[in-house]
C-alpha positions, 0 to 999 in steps of 0.5 A, a space after each residue: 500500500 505504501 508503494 501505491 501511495 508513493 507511485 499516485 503522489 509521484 504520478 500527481 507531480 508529474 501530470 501537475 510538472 506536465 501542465 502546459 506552460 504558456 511563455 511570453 508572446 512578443 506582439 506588434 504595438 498595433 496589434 488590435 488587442 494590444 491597443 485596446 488593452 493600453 486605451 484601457 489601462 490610460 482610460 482606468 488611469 485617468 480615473 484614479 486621482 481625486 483632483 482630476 490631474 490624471 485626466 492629462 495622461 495621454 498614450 504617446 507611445 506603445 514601447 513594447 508589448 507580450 501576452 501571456 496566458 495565464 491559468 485565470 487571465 490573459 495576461 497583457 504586459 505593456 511599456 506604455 510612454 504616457 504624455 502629461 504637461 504636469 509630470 514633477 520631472 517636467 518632461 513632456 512624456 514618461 515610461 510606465 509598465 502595465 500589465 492588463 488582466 482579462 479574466 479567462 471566466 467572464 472577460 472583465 478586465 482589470 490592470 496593475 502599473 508598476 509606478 505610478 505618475 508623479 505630478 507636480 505639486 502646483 498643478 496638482 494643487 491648481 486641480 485641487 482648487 477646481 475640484 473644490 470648485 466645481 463640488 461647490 457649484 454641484 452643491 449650490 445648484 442642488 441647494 438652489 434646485 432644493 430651495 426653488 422646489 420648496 419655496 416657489 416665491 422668495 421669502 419676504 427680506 427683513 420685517 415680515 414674517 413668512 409662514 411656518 414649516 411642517 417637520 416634514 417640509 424640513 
């Protein structure tokens, strides 16, 4: 019995060592799935910074790029060069690694970069402020929008009273 235990463990080893390896494909920059994935993983970028600055990124250049099967996804590894006039370096584009995973199981994409942009603190203060800004502007308008559904007929100024609330009017 013992020997039959040794034999199925060495036989499970064995068919796990000879499970198909997918190396490395080098592909064309222009290669159709190669564009999508990289528009995916800028656009997804784009969306990752609070203040809106990643929203300068622009691809200028597909460098390099290989797909690897893997077990779970399709494995899309890109060096993409991204422009931004906002890089702390001053330098008009910049180099990044990528890799783009599309899940073997339902397509759903999702993507890793191995350093992220670093941009300069005036600019990034600069989107700072229009972001407050522009938050603010939503809220007034929605106050304003709130307060017109409420109040059809401005309140009276000074001296005059207006009409109580309901609770639930508040």
């Amino acid at each position: 019995m013992h020997v039959h235990l040794i034999t199925a463990a060495t036989w499970l080893m064995a068919m796990c060592a000879a499970e198909e390896r997918h190396e490395k494909v080098t592909k064309q920059a222009n290669d159709a799935d190669i564009v999508l994935a990289a528009n995916f993983a800028v656009d997804e970028l784009r969306k990752l910074s609070d203040t809106g600055i990643y929203t300068t990124l622009d691809l200028a250049q597909i460098k390099d790029a290989s797909i690897q099967v893997g077990q779970f996804h399709i494995n899309t590894f890109l060096q993409l060069e991204l422009a931004s006039p906002h890089y702390k370096s001053c330098l008009a584009t910049e180099s990044f690694s990528v890799v783009v995973m599309k899940s073997t199981i339902d397509d759903v994409l999702s993507f890793a970069i191995d350093t992220f942009p670093v941009m300069d603190e005036a600019a990034i203060e600069t989107f700072w402020i229009d972001m407050v800004e522009r938050k603010r502007a939503a809220r007034d308008a929605v106050f304003a929008n709130w307060a017109s559904e409420h109040h059809p007929h401005p309140l009276p100024l000074t001296g005059q009273s207006s009409s109580s609330h309901s609770k639930d009017e508040l």
